[in-house]
Structures are given as C-alpha cells and as structure tokens.
N, CA and C atoms as a LAMMPS dump frame, in Angstrom:
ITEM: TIMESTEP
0
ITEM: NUMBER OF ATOMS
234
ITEM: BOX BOUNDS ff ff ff
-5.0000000000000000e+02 5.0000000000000000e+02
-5.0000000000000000e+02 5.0000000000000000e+02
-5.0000000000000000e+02 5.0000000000000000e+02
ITEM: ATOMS id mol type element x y z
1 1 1 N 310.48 -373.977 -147.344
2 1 2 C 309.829 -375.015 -146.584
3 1 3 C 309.914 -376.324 -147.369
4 2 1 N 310.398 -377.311 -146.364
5 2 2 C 310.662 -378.845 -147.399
6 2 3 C 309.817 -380.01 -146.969
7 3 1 N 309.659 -381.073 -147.229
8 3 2 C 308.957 -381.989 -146.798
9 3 3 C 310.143 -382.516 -145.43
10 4 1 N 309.812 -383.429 -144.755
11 4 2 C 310.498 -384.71 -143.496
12 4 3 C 311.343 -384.97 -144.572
13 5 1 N 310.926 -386.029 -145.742
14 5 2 C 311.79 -386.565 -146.563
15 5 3 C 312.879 -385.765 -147.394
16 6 1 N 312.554 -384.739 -147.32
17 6 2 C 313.795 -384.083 -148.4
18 6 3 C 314.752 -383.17 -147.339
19 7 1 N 314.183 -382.952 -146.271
20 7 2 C 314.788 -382.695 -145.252
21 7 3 C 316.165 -383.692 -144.572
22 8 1 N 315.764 -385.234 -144.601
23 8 2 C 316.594 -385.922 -144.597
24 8 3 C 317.399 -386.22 -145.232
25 9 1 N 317.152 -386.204 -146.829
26 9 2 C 317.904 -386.147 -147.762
27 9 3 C 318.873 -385.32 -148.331
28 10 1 N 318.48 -383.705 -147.754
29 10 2 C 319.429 -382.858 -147.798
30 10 3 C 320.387 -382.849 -146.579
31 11 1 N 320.18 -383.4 -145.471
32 11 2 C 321.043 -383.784 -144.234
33 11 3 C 322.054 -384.515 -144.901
34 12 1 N 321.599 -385.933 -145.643
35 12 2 C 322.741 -386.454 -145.944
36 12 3 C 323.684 -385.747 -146.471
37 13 1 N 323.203 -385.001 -147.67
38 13 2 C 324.155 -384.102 -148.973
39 13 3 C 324.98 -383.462 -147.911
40 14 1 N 324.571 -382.735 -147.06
41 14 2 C 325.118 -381.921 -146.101
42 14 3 C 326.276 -382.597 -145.211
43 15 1 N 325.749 -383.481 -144.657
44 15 2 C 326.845 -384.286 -143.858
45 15 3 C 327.905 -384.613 -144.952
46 16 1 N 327.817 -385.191 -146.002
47 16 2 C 328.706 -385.369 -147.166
48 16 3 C 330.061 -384.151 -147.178
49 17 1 N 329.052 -383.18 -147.508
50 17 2 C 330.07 -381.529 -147.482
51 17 3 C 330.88 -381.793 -146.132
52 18 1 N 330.087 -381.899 -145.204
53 18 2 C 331.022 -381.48 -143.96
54 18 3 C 331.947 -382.368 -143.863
55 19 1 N 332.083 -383.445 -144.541
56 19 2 C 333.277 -384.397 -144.732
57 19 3 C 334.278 -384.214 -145.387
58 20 1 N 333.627 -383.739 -146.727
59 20 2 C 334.669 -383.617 -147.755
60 20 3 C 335.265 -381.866 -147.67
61 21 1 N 334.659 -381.414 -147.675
62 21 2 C 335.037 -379.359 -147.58
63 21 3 C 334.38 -378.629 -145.855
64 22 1 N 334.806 -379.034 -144.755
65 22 2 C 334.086 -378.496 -143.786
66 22 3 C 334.192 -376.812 -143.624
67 23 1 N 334.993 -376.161 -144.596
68 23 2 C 334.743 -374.745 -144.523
69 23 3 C 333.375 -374.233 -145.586
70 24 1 N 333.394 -374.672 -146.728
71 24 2 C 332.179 -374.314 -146.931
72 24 3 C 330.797 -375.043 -146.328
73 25 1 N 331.033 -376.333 -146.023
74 25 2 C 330.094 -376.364 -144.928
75 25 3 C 329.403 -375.124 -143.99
76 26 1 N 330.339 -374.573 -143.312
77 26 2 C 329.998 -373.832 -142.409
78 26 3 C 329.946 -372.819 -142.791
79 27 1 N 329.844 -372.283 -143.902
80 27 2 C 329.888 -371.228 -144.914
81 27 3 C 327.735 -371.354 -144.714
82 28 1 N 327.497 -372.46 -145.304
83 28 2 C 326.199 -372.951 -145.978
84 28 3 C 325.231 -373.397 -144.617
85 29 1 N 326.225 -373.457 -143.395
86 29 2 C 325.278 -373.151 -141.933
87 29 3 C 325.282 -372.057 -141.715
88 30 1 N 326.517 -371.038 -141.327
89 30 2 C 326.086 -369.716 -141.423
90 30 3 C 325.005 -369.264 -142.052
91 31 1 N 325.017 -369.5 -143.358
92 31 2 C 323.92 -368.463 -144.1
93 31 3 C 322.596 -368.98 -144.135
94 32 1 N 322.608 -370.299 -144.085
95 32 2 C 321.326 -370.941 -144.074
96 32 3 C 320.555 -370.896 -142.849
97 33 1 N 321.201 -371.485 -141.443
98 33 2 C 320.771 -371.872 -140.594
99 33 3 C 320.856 -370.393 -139.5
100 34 1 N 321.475 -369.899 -139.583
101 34 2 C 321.776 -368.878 -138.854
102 34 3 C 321.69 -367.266 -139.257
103 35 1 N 321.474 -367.355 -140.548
104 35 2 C 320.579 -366.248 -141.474
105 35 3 C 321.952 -365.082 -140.914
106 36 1 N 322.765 -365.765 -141.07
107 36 2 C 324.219 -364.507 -141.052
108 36 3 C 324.101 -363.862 -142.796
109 37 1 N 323.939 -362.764 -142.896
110 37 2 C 324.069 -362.318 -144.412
111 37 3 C 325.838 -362.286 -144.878
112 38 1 N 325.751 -362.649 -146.075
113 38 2 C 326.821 -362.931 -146.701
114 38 3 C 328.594 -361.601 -146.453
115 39 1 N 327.762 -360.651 -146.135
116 39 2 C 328.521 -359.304 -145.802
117 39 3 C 329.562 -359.77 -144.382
118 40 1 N 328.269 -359.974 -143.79
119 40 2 C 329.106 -360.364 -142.738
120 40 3 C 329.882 -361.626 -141.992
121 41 1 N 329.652 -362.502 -142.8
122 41 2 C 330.37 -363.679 -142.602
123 41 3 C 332.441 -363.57 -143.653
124 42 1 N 331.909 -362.494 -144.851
125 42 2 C 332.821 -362.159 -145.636
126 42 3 C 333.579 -361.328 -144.415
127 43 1 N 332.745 -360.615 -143.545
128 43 2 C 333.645 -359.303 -142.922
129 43 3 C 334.37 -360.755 -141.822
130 44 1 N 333.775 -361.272 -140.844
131 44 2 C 334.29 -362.22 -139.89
132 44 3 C 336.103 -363.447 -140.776
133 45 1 N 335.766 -363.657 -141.61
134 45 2 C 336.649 -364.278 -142.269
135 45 3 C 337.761 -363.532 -143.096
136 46 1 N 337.472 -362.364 -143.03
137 46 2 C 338.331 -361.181 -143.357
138 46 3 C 338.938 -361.597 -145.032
139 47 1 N 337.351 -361.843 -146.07
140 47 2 C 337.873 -362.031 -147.655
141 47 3 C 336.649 -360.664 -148.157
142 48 1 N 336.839 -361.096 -149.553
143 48 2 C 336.101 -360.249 -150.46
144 48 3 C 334.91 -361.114 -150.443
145 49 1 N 333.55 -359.76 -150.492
146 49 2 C 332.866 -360.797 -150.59
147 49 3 C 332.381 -361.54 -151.564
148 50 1 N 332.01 -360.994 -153.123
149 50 2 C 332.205 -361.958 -154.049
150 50 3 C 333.115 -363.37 -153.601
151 51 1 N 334.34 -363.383 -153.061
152 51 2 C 335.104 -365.046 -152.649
153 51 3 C 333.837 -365.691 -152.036
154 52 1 N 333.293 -365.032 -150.991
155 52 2 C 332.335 -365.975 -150.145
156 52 3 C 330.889 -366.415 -150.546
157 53 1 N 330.53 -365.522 -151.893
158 53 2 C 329.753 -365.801 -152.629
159 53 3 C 329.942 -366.995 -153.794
160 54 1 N 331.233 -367.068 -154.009
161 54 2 C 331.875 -368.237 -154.965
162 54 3 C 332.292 -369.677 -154.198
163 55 1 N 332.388 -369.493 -153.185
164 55 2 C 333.016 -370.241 -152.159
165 55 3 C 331.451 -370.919 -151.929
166 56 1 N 330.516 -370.085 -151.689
167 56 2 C 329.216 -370.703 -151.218
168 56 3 C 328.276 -371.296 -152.395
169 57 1 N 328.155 -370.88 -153.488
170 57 2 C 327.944 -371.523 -154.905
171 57 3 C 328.747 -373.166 -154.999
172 58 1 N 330.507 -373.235 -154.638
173 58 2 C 330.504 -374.39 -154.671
174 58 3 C 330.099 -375.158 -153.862
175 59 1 N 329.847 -374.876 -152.4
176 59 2 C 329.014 -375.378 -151.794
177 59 3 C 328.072 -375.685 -152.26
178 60 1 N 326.928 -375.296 -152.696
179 60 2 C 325.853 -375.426 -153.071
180 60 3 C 325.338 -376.574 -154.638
181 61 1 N 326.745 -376.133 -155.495
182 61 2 C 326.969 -376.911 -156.41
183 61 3 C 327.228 -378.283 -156.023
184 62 1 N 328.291 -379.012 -154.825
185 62 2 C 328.248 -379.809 -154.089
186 62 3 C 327.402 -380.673 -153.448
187 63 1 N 326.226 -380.092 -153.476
188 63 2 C 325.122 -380.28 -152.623
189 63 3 C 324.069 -380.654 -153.817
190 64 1 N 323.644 -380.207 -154.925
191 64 2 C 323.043 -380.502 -155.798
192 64 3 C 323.749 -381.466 -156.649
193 65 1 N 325.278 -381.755 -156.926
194 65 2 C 326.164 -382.959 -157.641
195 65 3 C 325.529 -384.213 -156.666
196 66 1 N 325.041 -383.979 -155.262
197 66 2 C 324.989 -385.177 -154.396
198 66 3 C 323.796 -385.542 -154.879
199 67 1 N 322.88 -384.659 -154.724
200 67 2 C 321.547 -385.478 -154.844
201 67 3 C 321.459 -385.784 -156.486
202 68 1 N 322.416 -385.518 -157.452
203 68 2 C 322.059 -385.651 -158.613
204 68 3 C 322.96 -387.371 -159.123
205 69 1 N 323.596 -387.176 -158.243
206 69 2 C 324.343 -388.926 -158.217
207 69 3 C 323.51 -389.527 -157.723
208 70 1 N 322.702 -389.495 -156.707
209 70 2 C 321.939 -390.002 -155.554
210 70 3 C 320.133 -390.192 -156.365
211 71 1 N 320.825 -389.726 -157.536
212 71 2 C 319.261 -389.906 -158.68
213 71 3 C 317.718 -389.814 -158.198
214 72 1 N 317.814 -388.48 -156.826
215 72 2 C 316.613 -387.826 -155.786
216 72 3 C 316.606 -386.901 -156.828
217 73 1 N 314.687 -386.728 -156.671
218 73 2 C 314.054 -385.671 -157.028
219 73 3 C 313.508 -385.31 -155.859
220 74 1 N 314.141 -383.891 -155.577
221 74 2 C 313.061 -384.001 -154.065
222 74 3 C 311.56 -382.988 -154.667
223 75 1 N 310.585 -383.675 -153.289
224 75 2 C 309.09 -382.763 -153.467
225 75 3 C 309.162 -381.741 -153.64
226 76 1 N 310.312 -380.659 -153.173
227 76 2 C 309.405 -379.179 -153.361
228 76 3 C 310.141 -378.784 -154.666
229 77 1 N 310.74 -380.062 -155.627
230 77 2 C 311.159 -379.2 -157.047
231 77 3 C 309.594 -379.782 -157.723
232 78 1 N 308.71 -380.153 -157.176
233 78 2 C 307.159 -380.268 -157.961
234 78 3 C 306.203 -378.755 -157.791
C-alpha cells in the first residue's frame, strides 16, 4: 500500500520502462498488476523461469535507478 504521491511517482518510473524496455515492462504488469505468478508468465513466454525472474529484477532495478536519479524518497520507505 503507497501513498497518491508515490503512486504517481512510481507511474512515472514505470512509464519510463515502458519506453525504454516494453517487455519487461509487461513482465512488471503481469506480476504486479495482474498477480500472474512468475511460473506462469515463464510457462506463457515459453523461457526458464529463473530468465523471468532475472529479466524482472532488471526491471525492477530500472525502476529504483529512476527514482534514485530523480533524488525521491518515497513515504512508505519511512
């Protein structure tokens, strides 16, 4: 659960991804937004799933490089 504000702020990071890498994008909607477990998004894309676990880390790494350029602390790291 996040605040309005960090909610928006992770939209941006997000929109960012979907610009620059739109497959792990949709890697990081699957699992996030749509609570697809990692098994089966690995089975739909037909990889290993460790790949989609590494694949989704850089996502995620992506997403935390943004807000860490973007020099945000968001509320719920208090």
């Amino acid at each position: 659960c996040c605040t309005d504000d960090d909610g928006l702020i992770i939209e941006g990071c997000l929109s960012q991804l979907r610009k620059k890498k739109p497959y792990e994008y949709s890697l990081l909607v699957a699992y996030y937004l749509y609570r697809i477990s990692k098994r089966r998004i690995a089975k739909a894309h037909k990889k290993d799933e460790r790949l989609i676990r590494i694949e989704m880390q850089i996502a995620e790494g992506f997403i935390d490089g943004c807000l860490s350029m973007a020099n945000v602390r968001l509320d719920l790291e208090n």
